[in-house]
C-alpha positions in Angstrom: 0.0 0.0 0.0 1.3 3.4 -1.0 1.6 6.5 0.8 -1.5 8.2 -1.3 -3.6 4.8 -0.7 -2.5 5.2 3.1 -3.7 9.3 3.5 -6.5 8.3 2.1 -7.9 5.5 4.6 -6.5 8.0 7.3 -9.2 10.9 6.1 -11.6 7.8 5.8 -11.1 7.2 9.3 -11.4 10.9 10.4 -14.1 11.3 8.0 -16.1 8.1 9.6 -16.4 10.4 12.9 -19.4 11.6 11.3 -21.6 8.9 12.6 -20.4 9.2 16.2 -23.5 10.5 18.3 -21.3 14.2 19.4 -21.1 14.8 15.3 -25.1 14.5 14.4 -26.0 15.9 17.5 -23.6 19.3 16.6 -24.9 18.7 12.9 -28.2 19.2 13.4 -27.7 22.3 16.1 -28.1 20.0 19.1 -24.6 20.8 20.1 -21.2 22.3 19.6 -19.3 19.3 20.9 -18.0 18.3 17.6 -16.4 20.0 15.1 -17.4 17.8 12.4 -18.0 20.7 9.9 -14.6 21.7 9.3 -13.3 17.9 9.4 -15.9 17.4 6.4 -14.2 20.4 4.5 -10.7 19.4 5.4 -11.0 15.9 3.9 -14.1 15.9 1.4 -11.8 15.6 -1.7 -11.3 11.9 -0.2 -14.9 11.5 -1.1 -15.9 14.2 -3.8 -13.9 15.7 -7.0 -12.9 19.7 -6.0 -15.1 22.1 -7.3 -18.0 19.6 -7.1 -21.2 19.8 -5.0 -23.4 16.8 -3.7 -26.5 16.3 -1.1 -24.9 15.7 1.8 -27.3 12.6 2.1 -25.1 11.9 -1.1 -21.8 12.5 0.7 -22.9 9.9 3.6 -23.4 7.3 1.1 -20.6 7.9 -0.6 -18.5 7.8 2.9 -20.0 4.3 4.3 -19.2 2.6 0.6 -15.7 3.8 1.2 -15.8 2.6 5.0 -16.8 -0.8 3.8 -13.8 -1.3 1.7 -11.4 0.2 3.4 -12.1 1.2 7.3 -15.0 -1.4 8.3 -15.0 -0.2 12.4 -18.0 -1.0 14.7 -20.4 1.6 13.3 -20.4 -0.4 10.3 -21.1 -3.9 12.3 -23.7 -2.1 14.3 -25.3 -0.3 11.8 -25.5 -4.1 9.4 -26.8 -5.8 12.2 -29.5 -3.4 13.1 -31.0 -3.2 9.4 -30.5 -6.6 8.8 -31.8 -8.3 12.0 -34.1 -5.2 13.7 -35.6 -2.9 11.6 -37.4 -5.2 9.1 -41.2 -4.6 10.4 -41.9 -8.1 12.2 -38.8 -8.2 13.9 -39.0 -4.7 14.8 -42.8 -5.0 16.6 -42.0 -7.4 18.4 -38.6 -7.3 19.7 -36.7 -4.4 21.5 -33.0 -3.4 21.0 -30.4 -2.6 23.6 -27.5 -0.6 22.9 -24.4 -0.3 25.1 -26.0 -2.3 27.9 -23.6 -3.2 31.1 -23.4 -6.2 32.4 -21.1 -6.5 35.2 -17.3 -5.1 34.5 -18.4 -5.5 30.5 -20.6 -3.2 28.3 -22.7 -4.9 25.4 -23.2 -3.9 22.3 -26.0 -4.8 20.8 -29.1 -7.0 22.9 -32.1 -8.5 21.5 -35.3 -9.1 23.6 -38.0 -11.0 21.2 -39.1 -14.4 22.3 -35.5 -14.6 24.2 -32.9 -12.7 24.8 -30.2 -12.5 22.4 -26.5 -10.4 22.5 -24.4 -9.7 19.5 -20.3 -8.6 20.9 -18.8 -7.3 18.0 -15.0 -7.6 17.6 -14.3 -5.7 14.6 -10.2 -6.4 12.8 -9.6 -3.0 14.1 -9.7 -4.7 17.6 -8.4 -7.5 19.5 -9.7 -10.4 21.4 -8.0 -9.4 24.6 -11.1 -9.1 27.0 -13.2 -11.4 25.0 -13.5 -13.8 27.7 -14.2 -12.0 30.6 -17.2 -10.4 28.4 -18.5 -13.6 27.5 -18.2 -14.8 31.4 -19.9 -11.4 32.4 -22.6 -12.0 29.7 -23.6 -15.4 30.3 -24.9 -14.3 33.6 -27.4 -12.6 32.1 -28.3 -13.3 28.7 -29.0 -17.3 27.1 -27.7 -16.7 23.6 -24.6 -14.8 22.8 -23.4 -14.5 19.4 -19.9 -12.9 18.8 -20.0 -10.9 15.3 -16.7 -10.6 13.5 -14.8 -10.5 10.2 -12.5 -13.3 8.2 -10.4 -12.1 10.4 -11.2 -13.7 13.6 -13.4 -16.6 12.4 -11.4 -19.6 12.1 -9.7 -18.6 15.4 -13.2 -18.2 17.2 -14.7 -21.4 16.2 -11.3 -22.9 17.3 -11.3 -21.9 20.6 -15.1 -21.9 21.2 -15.8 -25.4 19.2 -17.7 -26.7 22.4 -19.2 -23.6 23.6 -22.7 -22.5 24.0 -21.4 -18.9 21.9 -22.5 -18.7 18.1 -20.1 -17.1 15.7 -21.3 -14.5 12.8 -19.3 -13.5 10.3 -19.7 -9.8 8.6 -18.8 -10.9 5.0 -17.4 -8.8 2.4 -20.1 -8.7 0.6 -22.3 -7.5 3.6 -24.0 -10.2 4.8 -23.9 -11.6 8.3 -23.6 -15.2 7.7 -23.3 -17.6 10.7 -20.7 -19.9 11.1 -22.2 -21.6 14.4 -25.1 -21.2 16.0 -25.6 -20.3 19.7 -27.1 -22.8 21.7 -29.4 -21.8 24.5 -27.6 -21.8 28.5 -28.7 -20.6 32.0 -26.8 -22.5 33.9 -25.1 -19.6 34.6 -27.5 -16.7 35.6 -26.9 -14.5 38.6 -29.4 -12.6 40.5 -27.3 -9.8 41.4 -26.0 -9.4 38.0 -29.7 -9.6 36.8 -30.9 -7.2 39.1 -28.0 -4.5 38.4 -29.3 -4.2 35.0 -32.6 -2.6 36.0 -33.3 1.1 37.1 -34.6 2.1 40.3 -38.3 2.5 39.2 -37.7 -0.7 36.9 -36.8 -3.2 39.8 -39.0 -1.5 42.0 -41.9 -2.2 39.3 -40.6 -5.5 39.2 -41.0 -6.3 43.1 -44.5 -4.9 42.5 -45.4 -7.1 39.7 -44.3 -10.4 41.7 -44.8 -9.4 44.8 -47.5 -7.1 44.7 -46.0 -4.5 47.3 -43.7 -1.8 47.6 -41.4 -2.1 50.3 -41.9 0.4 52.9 -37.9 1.0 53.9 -36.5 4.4 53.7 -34.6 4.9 49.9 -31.3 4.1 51.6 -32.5 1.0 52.0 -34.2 -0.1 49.4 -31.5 -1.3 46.9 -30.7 -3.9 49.3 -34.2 -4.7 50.2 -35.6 -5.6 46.7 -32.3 -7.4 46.3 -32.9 -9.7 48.7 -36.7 -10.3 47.7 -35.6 -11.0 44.3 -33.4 -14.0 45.4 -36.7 -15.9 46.9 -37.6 -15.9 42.5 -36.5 -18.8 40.9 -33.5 -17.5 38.6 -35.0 -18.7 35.3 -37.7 -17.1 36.3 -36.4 -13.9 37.4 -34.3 -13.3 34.2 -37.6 -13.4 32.0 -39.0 -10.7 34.9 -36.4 -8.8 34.2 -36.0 -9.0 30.2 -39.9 -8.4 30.4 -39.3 -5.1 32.4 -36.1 -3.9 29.9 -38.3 -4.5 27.1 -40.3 -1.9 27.4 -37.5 0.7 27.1 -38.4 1.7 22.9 -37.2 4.4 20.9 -39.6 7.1 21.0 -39.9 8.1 17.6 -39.9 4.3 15.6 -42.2 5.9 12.6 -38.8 8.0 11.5 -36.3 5.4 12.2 -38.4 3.1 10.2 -38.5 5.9 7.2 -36.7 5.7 4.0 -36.2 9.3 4.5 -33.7 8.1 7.3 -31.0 6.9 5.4 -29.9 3.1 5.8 -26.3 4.3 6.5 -27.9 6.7 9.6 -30.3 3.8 11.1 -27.7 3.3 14.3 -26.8 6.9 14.7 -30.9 8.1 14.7 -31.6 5.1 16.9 -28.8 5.6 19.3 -29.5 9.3 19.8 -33.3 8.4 20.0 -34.0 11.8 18.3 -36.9 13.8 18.5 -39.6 14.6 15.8 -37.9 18.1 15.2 -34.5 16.9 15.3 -35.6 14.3 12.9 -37.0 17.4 10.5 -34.0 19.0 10.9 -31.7 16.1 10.3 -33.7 16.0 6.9 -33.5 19.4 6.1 -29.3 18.6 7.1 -29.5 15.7 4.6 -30.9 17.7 1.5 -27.8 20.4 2.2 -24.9 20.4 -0.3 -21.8 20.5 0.2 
């Protein structure tokens, strides 16, 4: 690879920092915390001809192609496993989506709540598989299906090492697709209440002792952490994990009509749904779209 080829993945990769949630928040006047503007001007040529003007929808597009080929980070997983496993309209009534969800020391990427509970850990080749273990050990106390989502990368190495495991293995092909290379098998040997219960909000597990208990404790708020916790461990734990997946599922985006839009560009889907915009910021982000640049 040459030194042009290599300054040109470089402004790829300063270029991808469009998608990051501090970048369409400051493009559509939400904030000033990214100065994503002037990165656009500096690199553009990367993307466009000089002198020439496109829709900035146009530039976006242009952008992920280029990402694809050449700078495939964990937008681009994220974003391919929303629209491909989410957003079509039966999976998407009836199954909610968790973004950057944590589960003891680890943070999930993306979690799944239809009929079960499903997690997709995406280890990208722009990463390592350093702390892959202790995430997987974190999430199986929590979740029954765990799928790790990589590249070529990774994969032959993966099913190696996890040939007898419960973990399925997905593959984000160059062409796209997610194609699975071993599917995850369903465990719970391993659930943990406290683990469980640290996933829920204060008014969620407090809903939740409600719902099975049918009381509120009456203990002063210092006290109440440590109250519901030990209710919760008279549950069965099988039990208690589909309490608590059944409480989590009802955090939705608040705006699904616009996220579901072919006005909201496929490239965008993560970015909208992760910043949950509004109706107006959704009109502006079209109005941002139709700009050129």
């Amino acid at each position: 690879m040459n030194a042009i080829e290599l300054n040109n993945i470089e402004k790829i990769r300063s270029l991808s920092q469009v998608y990051f949630p501090s970048a369409i928040r400051s493009l559509i006047g939400h904030s000033k915390s990214a100065n994503i503007e002037s990165r656009i001007v500096k690199h553009k040529d990367v993307i466009i001809s000089k002198n020439k003007t496109i829709k900035f929808s146009e530039f976006l597009s242009r952008l992920y192609s280029r990402m694809l080929h050449t700078y495939r980070n964990e937008y681009i997983f994220k974003n391919t496993i929303i629209n491909e496993l989410w957003l079509g309209k039966h999976q998407f009534n009836n199954s909610t989506l968790l973004r950057e969800l944590k589960i003891g020391k680890s943070v999930a990427d993306l979690v799944f709540i239809n009929g079960g509970v499903s997690i997709y850990e995406i280890k990208t080749n722009l990463d390592n598989l350093d702390r892959l273990e202790s995430q997987l050990k974190d999430y199986k106390k929590v979740i029954e299906k765990i799928y790790i989502v990589t590249d070529s990368t990774f994969v032959d190495e993966l099913i190696k090492t996890y040939k007898h495991k419960s973990y399925g293995i997905i593959e984000l092909t160059k062409s796209e697709k997610l194609k699975i290379h071993k599917e995850a098998k369903i465990d719970k040997k391993y659930f943990k209440h406290d683990t469980l219960f640290k996933l829920l909000r204060k008014d969620e597990y407090v809903e939740l002792i409600k719902i099975r208990f049918g009381i509120i404790p009456g203990v002063p708020n210092t006290q109440l952490f440590k109250t519901c916790l030990r209710l919760i461990k008279e549950i069965e734990i099988v039990e208690f994990q589909k309490l608590v997946f059944q409480i989590l599922r009802n955090r939705k985006v608040s705006n699904p009509e616009f996220l579901l839009s072919r006005k909201t560009p496929f490239e965008l889907k993560y970015a909208c749904y992760s910043l949950d915009l509004s109706n107006k910021q959704y009109s502006i982000l079209y109005d941002v779209l139709n700009k050129r640049i």
